[in-house]
N, C-alpha and C positions, 0 to 999 in steps of 0.2 A: 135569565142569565145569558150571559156573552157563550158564543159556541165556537169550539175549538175548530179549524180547520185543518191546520198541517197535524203532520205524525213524527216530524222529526225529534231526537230527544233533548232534553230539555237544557243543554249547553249549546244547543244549534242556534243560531241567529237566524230566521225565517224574516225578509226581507221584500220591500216594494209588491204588495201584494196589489192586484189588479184583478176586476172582476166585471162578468158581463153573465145579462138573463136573457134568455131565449121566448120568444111567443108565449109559449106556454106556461113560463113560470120557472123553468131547470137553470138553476143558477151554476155559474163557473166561477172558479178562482184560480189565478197561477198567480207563482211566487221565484224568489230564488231563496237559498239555502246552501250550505257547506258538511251539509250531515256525512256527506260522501268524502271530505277531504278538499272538494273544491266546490265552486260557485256553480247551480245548475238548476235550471228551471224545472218546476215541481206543478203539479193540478191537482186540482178535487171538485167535487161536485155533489150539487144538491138536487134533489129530484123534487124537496117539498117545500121550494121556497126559501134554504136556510135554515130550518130548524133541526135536519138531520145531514152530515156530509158521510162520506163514504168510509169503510175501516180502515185503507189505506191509499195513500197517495202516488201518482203517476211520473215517474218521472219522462219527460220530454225530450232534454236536451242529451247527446249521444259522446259531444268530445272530449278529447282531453286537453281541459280548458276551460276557464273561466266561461258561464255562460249569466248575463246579466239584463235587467232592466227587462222586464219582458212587457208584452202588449197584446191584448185581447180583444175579439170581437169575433162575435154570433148570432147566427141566424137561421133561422129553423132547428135541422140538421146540422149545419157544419159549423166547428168550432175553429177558429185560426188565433194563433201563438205565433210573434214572434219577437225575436231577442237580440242582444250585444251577442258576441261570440268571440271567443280568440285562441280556438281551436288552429287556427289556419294558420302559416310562416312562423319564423321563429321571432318577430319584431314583439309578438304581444299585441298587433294592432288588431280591433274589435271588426268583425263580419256581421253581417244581417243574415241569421237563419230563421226559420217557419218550421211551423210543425201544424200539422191538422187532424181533426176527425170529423167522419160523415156520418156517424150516427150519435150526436150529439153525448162525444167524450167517453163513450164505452171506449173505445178501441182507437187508437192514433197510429201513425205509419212507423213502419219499421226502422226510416232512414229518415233525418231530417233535413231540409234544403239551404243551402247558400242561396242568397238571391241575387247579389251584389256583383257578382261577374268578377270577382277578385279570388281564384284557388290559391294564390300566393299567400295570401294577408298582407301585402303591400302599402294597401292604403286604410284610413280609420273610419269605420263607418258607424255614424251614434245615431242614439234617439228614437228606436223603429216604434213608428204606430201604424195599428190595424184597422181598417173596415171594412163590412161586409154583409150583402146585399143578395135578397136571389142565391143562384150558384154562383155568384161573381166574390172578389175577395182583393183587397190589395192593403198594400203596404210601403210607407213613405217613410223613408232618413235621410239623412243628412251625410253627405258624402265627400270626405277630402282628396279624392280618386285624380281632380284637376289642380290642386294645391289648395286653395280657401274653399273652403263647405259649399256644394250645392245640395241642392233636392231633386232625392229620387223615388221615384214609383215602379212596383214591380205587381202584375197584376194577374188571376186565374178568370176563367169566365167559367170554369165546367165542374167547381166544386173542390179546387188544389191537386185536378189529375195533370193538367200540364199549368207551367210558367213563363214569367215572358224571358225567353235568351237572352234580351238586353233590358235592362231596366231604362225608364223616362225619366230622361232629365225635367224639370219642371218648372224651375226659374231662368229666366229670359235673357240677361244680362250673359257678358263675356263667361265662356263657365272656368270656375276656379278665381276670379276676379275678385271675389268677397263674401264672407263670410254669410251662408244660407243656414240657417239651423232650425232648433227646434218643432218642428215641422206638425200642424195637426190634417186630421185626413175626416171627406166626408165621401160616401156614395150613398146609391139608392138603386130598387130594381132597373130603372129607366136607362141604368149606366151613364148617370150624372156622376161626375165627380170635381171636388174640390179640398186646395191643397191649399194652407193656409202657414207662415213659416214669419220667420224674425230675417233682418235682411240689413247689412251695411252698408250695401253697394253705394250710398252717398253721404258715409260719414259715419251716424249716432244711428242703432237702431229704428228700424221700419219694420212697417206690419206690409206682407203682402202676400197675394194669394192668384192663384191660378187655376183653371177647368178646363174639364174635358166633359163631351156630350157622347164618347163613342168609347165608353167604360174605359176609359183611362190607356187607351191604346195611343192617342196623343192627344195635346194639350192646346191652349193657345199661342200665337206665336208670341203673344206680347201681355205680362204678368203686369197685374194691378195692384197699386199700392194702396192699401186700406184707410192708414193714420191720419192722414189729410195735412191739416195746417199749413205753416208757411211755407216752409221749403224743406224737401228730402232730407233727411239726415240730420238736422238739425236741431231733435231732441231725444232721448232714448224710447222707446214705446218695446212694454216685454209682453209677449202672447202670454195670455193664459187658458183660454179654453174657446172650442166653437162648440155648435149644436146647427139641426137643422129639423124641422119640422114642414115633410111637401117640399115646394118648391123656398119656404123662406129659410136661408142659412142666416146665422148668427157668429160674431167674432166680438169678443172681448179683451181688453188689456190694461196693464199699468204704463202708466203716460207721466212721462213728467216736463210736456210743454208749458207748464202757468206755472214755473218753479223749480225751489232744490226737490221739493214733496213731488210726490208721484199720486195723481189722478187715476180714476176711474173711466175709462173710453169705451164706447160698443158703438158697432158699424153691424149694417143688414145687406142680404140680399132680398129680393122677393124672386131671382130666378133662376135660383137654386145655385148661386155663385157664380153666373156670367157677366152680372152686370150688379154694382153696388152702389148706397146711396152716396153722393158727392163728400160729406162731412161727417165724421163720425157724430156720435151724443155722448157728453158727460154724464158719468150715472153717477158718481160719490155728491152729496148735496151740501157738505162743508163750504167752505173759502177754497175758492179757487187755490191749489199748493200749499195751503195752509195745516198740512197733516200728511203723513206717506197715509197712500190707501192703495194695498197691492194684493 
C-alpha cells in the first residue's frame, strides 16, 4: 500500500510535494499546505527507504505569508529547502527563502534566510531550485529585480553557515532586457556548476545555460544557447528537465521548430557544462510535428 506522509488533517490540501535521498538511503520530503491558515512549507522523512516516515511533521517556513513552490536537495548530512515567500513588503511580491539541516533533517535552524537581497519585497522572485554537493549548496531563480526576469544564484561552501551577500547574476545579455525564467541548477564536489533556464532575449523561447568552475562564485562572461537550429528566437523550445552524471550534463525539451506540434530535443555536455554539442538530437521517433510530445 501507498504510505501517508503529511499529518495535516484531512480538509488540508497538502501540495507540490518534492523529494530528494541521501547516500545512504534517508529519504526527504517537503511540501506546502494551509493546515495553519496559510501556505507554508512543511518536511518529513524516512530513515528506511519510505516505508516508515516520521509521527509528525516539520514545519520550515517562519512568516506571515504565503510561503510556496518549494525545492530540495541533499547530501550526506545536509538537507537544503528553498521556497516562494511573500512574507516581505506589503506588494505580496514572492522572496527566495532557504532553510537547512546538518544532521540530515533532525533538527533545522531557528531563523530561515532571504537570499535575494530584497528586505522590502519590492521585486518578484519565482521558481527557486536547489543543489548540493560536498558542504557547498546553491540555489537559482529567476528575478524581476531589473524589470524582465533574469537568473540568479546564491551560493554556501561551509554547509549554510554563511551566504553569498549578493547573489549571481547568471545570464549574459543586458540584465532585465528579457524574460530569464524557469531556471534548472547542476553542481558537483569539484565546484562545477551549471545553470540551465528558458530565455527570450531574441524573440520565441530559447534554451540556455551558463557555468562556473569556482562553485558558483562566478560564471561565464558569455551564456550559451543550447536549441540550435536556425536562428535565435525563432521557435518556442520549453526546458524540462537536466541531469548530470561525472563530467556529462544532460538538457532536455519541448521544441516546436518542425511545426504547430511540439518535438522532443536533448543536447549533451561531456564537460560538465562548459562546453556543449553543436546541435541538439530529436528523441520523439514520430513525424517530424506530427503530434505535440511534451
Amino acid at each position: 500500500s501507498d504510505v501517508r506522509v503529511d499529518h495535516a488533517k484531512k480538509n488540508v490540501d497538502s501540495l507540490l510535494p518534492k523529494s530528494c535521498v541521501q547516500e545512504e538511503g534517508i529519504l526527504f520530503v517537503v511540501w506546502q499546505d494551509d493546515r495553519d491558515g496559510q501556505q507554508s512549507i512543511w518536511f518529513n522523512m524516512s530513515a528506511d527507504g519510505g516505508v516508515t516516515f516520521l509521527d509528525s511533521d516539520t514545519l520550515l517556513s517562519f512568516g506571515e505569508g504565503d510561503a510556496l513552490n518549494p525545492s530540495i536537495a541533499c547530501t550526506h548530512d545536509f538537507v537544503y529547502v528553498a521556497w516562494e515567500d511573500k512574507r516581505d513588503g506589503e506588494l505580496g511580491y514572492e522572496n527566495i527563502y532557504v532553510q537547512w539541516s546538518d544532521d540530515r533533517g533532525r533538527r533545522w535552524q531557528k531563523k530561515d534566510l532571504a537570499l535575494d537581497a530584497d528586505p522590502d519585497g519590492e521585486s518578484i522572485s519565482l521558481a527557486p531550485v536547489v543543489a548540493a554537493a560536498g558542504d557547498s549548496a546553491w540555489v537559482a531563480w529567476s528575478d524581476l529585480v531589473n524589470g524582465a526576469a533574469d537568473i540568479y544564484v546564491a551560493r554556501t561552501s561551509n554547509g549554510g553557515e554563511d551566504w553569498s551577500d549578493t547573489p549571481q547574476r547568471v545570464d549574459t545579455n543586458d540584465a532585465g532586457e528579457a524574460y530569464s525564467g524557469n531556471p534548472r541548477l547542476l553542481g558537483d564536489k569539484e565546484g562545477r556548476v551549471t545553470v540551465v533556464w528558458e530565455d527570450r532575449r531574441s524573440g520565441a523561447t530559447d534554451i540556455y545555460a551558463n557555468y562556473s568552475d569556482d562553485g558558483g562564485e562566478s560564471f561565464k562572461d558569455e551564456d550559451t544557447r543550447l536549441d540550435g537550429g536556425d536562428e535565435p528566437g525563432a521557435n518556442d523550445s520549453f526546458l524540462s528537465g537536466v541531469a548530470q552524471a561525472g563530467e556529462n550534463v544532460y538538457a532536455v525539451w519541448s521544441d516546436d521548430r518542425f511545426g504547430q506540434n511540439s518535438d522532443i530535443l536533448f543536447t549533451y555536455s561531456h564537460s560538465a557544462g562548459r562546453t556543449w554539442v553543436d546541435e541538439p538530437i530529436r528523441v520523439d521517433s514520430d513525424a517530424e510535428g506530427i503530434a505535440d510530445s511534451i
